[in-house]
ROKE-453139 format. One line per 2 residues: their letters; for each residue z, y negated, x negated of C-alpha. Coordinates in Angstrom, 3 decimals, m for minus. Layout:
% ROKE-453139
a> Z:Y:X  ...
***
This chain:
% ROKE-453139
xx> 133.306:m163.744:m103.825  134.736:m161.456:m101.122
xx> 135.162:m162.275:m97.774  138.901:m162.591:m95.902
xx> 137.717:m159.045:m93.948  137.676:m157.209:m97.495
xx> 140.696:m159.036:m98.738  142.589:m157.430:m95.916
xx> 140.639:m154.098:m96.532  142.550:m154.634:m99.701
xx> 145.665:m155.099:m99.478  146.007:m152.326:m96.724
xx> 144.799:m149.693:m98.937  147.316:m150.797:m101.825
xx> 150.255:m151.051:m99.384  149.925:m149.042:m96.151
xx> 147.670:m145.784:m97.752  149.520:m146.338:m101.304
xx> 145.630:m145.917:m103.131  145.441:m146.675:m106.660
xx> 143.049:m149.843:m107.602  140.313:m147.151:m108.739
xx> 140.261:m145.640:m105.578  139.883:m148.553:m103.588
xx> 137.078:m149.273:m105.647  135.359:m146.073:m105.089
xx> 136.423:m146.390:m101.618  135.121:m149.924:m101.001
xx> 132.353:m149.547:m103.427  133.520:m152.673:m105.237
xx> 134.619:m153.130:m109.254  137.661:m152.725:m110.096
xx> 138.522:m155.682:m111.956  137.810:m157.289:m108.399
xx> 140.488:m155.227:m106.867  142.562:m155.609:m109.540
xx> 142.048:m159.673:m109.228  142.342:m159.755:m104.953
xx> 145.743:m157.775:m105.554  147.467:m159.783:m107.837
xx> 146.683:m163.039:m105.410  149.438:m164.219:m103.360
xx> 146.791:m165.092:m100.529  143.554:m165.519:m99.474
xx> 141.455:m168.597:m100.745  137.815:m169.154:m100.341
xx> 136.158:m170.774:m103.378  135.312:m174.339:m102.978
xx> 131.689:m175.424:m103.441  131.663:m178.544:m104.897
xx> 128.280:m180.836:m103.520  125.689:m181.781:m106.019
xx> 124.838:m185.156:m106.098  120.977:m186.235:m104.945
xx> 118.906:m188.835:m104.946  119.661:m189.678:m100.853
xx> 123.079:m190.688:m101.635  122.746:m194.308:m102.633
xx> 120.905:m194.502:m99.317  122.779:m192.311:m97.002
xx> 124.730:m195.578:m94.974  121.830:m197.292:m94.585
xx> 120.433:m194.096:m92.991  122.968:m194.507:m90.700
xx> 122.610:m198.038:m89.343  118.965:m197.473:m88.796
xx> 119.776:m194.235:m86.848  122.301:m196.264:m84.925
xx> 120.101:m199.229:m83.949  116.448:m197.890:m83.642
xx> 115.083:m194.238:m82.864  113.598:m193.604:m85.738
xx> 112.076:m190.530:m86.696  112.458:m188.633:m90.426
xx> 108.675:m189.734:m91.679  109.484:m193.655:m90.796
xx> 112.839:m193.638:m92.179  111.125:m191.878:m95.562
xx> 108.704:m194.691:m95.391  111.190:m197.261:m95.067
xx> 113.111:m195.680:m98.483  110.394:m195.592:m100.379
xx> 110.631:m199.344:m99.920  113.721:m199.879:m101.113
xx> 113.015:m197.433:m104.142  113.781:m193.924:m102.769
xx> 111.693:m191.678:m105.223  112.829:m187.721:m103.652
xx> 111.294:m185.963:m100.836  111.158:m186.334:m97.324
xx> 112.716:m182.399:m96.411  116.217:m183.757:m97.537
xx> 115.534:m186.678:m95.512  114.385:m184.645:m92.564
xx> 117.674:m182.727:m92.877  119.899:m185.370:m92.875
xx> 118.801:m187.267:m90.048  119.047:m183.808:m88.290
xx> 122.622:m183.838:m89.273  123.277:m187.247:m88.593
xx> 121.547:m187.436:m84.927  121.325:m183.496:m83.812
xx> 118.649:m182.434:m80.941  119.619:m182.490:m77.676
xx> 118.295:m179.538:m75.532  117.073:m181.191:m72.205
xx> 118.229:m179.551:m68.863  116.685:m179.324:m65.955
xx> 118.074:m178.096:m62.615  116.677:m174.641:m61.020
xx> 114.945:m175.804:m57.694  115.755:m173.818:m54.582
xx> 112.791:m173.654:m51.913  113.193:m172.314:m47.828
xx> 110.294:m169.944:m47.062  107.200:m171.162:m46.776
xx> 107.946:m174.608:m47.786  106.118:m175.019:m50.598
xx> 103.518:m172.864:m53.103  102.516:m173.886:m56.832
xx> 99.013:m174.300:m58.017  97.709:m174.420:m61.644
xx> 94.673:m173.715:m63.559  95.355:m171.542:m67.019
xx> 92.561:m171.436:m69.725  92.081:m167.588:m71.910
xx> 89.394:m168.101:m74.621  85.323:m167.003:m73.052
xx> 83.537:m163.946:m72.065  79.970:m163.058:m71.571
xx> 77.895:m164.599:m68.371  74.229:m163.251:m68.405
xx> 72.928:m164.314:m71.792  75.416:m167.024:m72.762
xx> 79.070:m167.579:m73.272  81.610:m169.700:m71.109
xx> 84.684:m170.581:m71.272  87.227:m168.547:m68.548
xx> 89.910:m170.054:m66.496  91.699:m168.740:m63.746
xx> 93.655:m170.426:m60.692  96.913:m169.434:m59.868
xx> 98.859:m169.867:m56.577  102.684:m168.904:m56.336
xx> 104.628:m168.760:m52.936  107.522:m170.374:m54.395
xx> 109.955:m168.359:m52.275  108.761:m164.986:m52.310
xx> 106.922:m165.345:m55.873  103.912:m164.072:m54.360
xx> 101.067:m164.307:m56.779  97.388:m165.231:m56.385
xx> 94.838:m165.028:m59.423  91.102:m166.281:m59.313
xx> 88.973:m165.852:m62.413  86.291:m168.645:m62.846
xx> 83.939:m170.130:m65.755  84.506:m173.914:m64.170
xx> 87.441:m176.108:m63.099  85.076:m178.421:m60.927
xx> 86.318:m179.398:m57.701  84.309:m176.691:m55.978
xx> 85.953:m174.103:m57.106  89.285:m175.670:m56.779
xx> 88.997:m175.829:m52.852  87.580:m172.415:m52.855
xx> 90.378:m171.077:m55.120  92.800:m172.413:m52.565
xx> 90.506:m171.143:m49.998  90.737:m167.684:m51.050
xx> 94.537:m167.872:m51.934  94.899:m168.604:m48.457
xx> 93.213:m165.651:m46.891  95.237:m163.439:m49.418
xx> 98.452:m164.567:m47.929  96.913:m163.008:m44.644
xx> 95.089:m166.347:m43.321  98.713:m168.418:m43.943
xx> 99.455:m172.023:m45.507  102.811:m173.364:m47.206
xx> 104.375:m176.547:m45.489  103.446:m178.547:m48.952
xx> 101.539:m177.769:m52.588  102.736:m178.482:m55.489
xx> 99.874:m179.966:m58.025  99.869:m181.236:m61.979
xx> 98.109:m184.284:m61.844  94.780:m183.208:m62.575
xx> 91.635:m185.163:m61.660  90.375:m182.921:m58.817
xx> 94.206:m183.937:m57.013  95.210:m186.517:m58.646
xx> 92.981:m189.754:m59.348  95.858:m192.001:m61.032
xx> 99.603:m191.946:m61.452  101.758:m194.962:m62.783
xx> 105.499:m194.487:m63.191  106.989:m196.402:m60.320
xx> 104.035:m196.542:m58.317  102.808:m193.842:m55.467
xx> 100.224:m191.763:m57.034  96.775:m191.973:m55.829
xx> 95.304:m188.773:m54.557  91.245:m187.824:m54.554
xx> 89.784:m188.450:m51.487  88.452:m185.059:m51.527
xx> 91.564:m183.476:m51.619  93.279:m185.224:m49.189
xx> 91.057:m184.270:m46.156  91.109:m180.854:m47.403
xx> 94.973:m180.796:m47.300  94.552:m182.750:m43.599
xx> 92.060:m180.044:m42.487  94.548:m177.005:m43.421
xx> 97.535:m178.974:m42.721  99.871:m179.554:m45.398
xx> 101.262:m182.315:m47.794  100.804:m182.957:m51.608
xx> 103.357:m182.726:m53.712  102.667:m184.156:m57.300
xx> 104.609:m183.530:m60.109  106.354:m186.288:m62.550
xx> 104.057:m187.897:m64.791  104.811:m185.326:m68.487
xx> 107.112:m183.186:m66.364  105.222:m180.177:m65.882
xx> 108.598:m178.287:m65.759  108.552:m179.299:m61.923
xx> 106.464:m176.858:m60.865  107.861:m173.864:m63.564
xx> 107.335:m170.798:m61.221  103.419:m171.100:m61.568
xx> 103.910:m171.909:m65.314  105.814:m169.050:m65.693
xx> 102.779:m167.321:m63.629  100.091:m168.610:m66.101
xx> 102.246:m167.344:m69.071  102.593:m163.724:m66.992
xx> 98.661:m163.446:m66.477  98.288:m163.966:m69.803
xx> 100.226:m161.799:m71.998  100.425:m158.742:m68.970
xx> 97.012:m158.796:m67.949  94.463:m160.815:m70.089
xx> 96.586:m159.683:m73.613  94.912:m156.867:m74.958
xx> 91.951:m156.140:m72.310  88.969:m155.221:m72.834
xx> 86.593:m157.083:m70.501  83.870:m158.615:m71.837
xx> 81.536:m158.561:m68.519  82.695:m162.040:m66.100
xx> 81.721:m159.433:m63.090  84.185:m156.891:m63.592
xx> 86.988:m159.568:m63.617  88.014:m160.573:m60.281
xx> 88.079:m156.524:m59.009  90.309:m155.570:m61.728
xx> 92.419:m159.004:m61.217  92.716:m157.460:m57.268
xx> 93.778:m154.122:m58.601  95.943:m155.864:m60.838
xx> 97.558:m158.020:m58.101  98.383:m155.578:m55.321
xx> 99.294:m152.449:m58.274  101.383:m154.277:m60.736
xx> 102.128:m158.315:m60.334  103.389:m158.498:m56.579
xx> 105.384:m154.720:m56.493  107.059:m155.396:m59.859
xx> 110.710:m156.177:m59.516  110.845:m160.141:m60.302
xx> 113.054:m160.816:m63.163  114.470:m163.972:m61.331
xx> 114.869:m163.005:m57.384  115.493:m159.387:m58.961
xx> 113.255:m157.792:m55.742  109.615:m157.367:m54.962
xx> 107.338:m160.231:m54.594  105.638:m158.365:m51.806
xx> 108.884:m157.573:m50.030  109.915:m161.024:m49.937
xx> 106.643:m162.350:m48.700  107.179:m160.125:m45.432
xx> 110.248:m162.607:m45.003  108.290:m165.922:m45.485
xx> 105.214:m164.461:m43.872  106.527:m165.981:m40.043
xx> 107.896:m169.656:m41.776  103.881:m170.358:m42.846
xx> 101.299:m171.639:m41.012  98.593:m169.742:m39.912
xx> 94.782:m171.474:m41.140  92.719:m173.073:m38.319
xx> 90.119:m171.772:m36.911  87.145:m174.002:m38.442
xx> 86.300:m173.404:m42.233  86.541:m176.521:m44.035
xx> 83.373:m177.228:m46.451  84.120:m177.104:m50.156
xx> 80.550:m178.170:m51.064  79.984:m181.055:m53.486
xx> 77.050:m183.178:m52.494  74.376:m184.654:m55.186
xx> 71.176:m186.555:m55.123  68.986:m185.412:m57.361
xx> 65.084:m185.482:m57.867  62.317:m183.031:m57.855
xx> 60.219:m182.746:m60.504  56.237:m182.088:m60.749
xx> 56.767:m178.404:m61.057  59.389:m178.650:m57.136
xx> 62.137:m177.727:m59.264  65.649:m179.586:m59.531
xx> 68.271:m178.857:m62.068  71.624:m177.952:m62.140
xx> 73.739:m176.783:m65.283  70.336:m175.981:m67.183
xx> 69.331:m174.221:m64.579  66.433:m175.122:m62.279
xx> 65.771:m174.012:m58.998  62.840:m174.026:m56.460
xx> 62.260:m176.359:m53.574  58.688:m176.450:m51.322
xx> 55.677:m177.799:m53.463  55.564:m180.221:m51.016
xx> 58.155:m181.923:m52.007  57.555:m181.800:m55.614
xx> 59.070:m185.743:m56.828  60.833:m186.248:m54.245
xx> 64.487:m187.669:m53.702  66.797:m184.784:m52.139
xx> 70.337:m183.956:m50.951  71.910:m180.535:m53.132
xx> 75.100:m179.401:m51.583  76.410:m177.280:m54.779
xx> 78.718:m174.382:m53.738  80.867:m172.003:m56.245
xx> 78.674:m168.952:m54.908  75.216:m171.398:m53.885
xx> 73.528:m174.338:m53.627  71.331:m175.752:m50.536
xx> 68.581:m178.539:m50.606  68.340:m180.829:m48.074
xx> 65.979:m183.201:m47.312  67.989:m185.595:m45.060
xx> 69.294:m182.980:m42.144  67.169:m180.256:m43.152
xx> 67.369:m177.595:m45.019  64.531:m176.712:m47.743
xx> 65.945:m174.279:m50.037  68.989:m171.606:m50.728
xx> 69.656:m170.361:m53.821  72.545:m167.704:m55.390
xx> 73.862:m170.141:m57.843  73.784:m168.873:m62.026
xx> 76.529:m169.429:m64.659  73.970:m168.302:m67.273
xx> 71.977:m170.830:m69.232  68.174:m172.213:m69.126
xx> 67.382:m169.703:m66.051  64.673:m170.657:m63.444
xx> 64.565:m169.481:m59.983  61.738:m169.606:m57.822
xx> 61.264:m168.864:m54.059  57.918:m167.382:m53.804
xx> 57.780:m169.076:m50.482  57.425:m172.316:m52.204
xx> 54.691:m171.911:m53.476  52.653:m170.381:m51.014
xx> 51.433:m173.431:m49.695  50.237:m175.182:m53.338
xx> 48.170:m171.965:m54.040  46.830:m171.774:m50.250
xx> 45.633:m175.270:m50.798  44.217:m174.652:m54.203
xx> 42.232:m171.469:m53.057  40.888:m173.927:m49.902
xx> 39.356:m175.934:m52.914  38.182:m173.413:m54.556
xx> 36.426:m171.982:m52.032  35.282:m175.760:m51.079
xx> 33.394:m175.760:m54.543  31.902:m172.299:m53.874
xx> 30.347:m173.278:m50.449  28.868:m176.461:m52.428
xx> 27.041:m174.144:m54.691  25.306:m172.307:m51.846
xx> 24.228:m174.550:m49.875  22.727:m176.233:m52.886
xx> 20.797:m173.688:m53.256  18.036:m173.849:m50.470
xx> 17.699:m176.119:m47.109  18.121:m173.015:m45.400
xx> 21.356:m171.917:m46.973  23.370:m173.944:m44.515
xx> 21.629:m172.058:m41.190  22.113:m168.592:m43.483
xx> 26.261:m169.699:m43.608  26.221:m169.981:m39.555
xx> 24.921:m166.594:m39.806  27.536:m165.412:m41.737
xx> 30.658:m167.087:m39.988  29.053:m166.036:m36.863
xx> 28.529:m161.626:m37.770  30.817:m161.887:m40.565
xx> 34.907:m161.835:m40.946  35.373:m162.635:m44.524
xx> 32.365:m165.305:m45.090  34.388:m166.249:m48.476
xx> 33.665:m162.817:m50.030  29.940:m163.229:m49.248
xx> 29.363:m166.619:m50.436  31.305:m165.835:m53.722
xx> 29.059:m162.972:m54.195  25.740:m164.822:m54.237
xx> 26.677:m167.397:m55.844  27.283:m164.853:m58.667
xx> 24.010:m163.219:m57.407  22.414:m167.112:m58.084
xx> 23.800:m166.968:m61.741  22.208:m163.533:m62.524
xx> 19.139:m163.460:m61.310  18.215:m167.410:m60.976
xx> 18.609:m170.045:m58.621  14.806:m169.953:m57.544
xx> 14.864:m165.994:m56.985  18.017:m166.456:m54.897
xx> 16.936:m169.000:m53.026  13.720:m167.268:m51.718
xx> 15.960:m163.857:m51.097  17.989:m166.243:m48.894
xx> 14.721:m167.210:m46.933  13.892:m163.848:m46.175
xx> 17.333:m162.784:m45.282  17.406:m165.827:m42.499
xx> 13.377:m164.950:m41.620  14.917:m161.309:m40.957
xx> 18.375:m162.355:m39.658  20.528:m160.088:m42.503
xx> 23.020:m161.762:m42.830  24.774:m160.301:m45.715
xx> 25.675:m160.358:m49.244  24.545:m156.931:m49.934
xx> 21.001:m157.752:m48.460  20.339:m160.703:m50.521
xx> 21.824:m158.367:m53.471  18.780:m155.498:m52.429
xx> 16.413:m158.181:m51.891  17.168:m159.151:m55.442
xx> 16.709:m155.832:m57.041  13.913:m155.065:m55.446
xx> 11.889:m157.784:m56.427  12.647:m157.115:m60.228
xx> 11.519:m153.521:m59.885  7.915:m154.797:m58.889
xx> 5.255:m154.055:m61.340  2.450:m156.467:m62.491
xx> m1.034:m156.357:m60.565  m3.913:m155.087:m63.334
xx> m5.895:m157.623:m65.120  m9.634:m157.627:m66.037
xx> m9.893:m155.268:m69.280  m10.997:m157.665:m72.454
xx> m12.244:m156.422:m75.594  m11.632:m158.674:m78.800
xx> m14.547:m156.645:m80.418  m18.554:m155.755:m79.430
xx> m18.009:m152.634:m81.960  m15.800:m151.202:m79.158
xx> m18.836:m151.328:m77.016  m20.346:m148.610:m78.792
xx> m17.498:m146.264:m78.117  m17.002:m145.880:m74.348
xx> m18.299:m143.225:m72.642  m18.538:m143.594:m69.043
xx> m18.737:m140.949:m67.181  m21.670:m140.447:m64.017
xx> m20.476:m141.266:m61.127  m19.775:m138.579:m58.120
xx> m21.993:m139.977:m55.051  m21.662:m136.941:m53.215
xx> m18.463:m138.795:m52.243  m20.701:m140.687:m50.054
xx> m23.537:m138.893:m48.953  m25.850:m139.831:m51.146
xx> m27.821:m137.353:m54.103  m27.708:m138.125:m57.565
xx> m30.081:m141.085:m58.505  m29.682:m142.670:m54.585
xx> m28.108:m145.720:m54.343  m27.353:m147.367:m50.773
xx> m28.450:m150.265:m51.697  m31.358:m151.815:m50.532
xx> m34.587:m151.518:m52.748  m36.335:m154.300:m54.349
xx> m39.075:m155.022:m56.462  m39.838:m154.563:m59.985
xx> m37.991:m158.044:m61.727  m38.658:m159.483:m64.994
xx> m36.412:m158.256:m67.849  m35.637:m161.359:m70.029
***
């Protein structure tokens, strides 16, 4: 079958060019039995394809009245036939009820905004990326001027409400320290609490004082009607596929630098498909219509009670984090931060930490502990005095003596108490006498005293012989009087008479 442009094709070559039917077929690439056919027809007529019959048929009309009274979709109405004893498919049902009741393509009505009127916010999610040691998930916070389509992007591994008042925070100060008249918001928790069709929507708390601190109005969109606030959806979408598509960061730190480089170098000089001019241009017209941010930071903190456990630590996101030993158990005030976190116990403040995004870290002030090991060494060295002054009754007037010549006492008590273990409590306790009899008051003394005493040898005994064979074989030599005066054979001694041998 030929089409109506290649019938005409035909019959000009046969009538105008006078070609033969072979060379129209070469000439049209064609058989020629085809030509041959198309030129003996009067006119044109398109081959009629006659429908098969199918199985829907029988239940086509009653299709129809169920379309016509209730919205059914394709799966109910193939329930519904199988029924009443529809055995085919539900892809010829699926195209029939397409044919009877078409899709309608919704429209929607492009929103025109003053400058500085009003800027979208919206958080976008893009897979993780590596924090420390672990893996979180990464979002990022985008702000659109709707106006001027200037763009703000914040990278963050949380959508806690935190970071959502910093995020605006920051957006602010990038629009050179300015605010739009009113915000436009999905209705997410950390803006939006609860929202009922036909009822006003009930904000968070939260984020209505920081809107009244900075001066400008929520604007919620419709409950499912995201479409409301498109410029900042269309923002998310643009983040992802210009910037996030194809990069190669795997490091959360080097993020939010190349997002900046990002921002000012490609997103707010492009021309803007829409507005068809810069995004930074245009913001130099809306710049004067916003409001410039008050003078007094508002505070983004989120405030917990928590409790400190036996080892002064409390915990936050698996991560725990010093306070004073002091307080070790008891109740506290954290003010959590996206950048910190501060203890409190009631209006003062204990502790300040950098806060982590890694997992199962601990972080310890070595402050905190000064005070738990001070008080444990004062024990210590509690014991240690014990020990010497068990040692004599005079041990306590030696320890005068040392606190009153010595700095460190500490060091000298520690030392003879060792000195006490080495050498024995009696022989320490005697060098400890003498030390106080000769006022040296010192470790080192008692330490001399000590060694001295070992060194000492024995006094001679009498000489005892076990045998009166070894009698026989000493030889004593004469003695030397001459030492003394006296001639061999004179004694000084006094003389006496003869006495009776035994």
């Amino acid at each position: 079958m030929i089409d109506y442009e290649l019938y005409c094709k035909i019959k000009d070559y046969h009538q105008n060019r006078r070609l033969s039917v072979g060379q129209i077929a070469r000439e049209l690439s064609i058989d020629e039995r085809t030509v041959a056919r198309w030129l003996n027809a009067d006119k044109y007529r398109q081959r009629e394809i006659v429908p098969r019959p199918s199985k829907l048929d029988p239940f086509k009309r009653q299709i129809v009245r169920w379309l016509e009274t209730h919205p059914y979709t394709a799966a109910q109405i193939h329930l519904r036939l199988r029924e009443i004893g529809y055995s085919g498919g539900i892809t010829i049902v699926k195209d029939y009820v397409h044919h009877v009741r078409p899709p309608r393509t919704q429209a929607f009505l492009t929103l025109a905004f003053a400058p500085g009127e009003c800027a979208q916010v919206d958080w976008g999610q893009f897979g993780s990326i590596n924090v420390g040691n672990t893996r979180r998930r990464l979002s990022f916070f985008c702000m659109v001027l709707c106006y001027s389509r200037m763009l703000y992007v914040e990278f963050t591994v949380s959508e806690t409400m935190e970071h959502f008042l910093a995020c605006h925070q920051h957006a602010f100060a990038f629009f050179d320290g300015r605010v739009p008249a009113k915000i436009m918001v999905d209705n997410l928790k950390s803006a939006v609490l609860r929202r009922i069709v036909g009822e006003a929507p009930v904000f968070n708390p939260r984020y209505m004082d920081f809107a009244d601190h900075y001066g400008f109005q929520i604007a919620p969109c419709g409950v499912g009607q995201a479409h409301e606030k498109g410029r900042v959806e269309n923002a998310v979408g643009y983040v992802k596929k210009n910037f996030l598509s194809g990069s190669e960061h795997t490091d959360f730190r080097l993020l939010a630098p190349a997002a900046r480089q990002w921002l000012d170098g490609v997103a707010n000089v492009r021309l803007h498909g829409s507005v068809k001019q810069k995004p930074i241009e245009l913001f130099q017209k809306e710049k004067p219509a916003l409001r410039p941010l008050t003078l007094a930071p508002y505070d983004i903190s989120v405030t917990h009670a928590m409790r400190a456990n036996s080892q002064f630590r409390i915990t936050l996101d698996t991560n725990t984090y010093s306070v004073p030993a002091e307080y070790a158990g008891a109740h506290l005030t954290v003010k959590v931060y996206p950048d910190q976190l501060c203890v409190y116990d009631q209006h003062k403040l204990l502790a300040r930490h950098p806060r982590c995004y890694d997992r199962r870290q601990d972080f310890e002030n070595p402050d905190h502990v000064k005070a738990l090991l001070q008080q444990r060494r004062k024990a210590s060295d509690q014991k240690l005095l014990l020990r010497l002054l068990n040692l004599t009754p005079k041990a306590e007037a030696f320890y005068q003596g040392l606190e009153e010549r010595r700095l460190n006492v500490i060091h000298h008590v520690r030392k003879i108490v060792a000195l006490s273990e080495i050498y024995g409590i009696d022989k320490a306790a005697r060098a400890i006498q003498d030390a106080l009899e000769f006022q040296a008051f010192s470790c080192e003394y008692i330490a001399n005293l000590l060694e001295q005493r070992r060194r000492l040898l024995p006094e001679p005994g009498a000489l005892h012989l076990t045998r009166r064979e070894d009698l026989l074989d000493l030889e004593l030599p004469e003695p030397n009087l001459g030492l003394y005066g006296l001639s061999p054979g004179e004694t000084n001694e006094p003389k006496q008479g003869p006495q009776k041998v035994p």
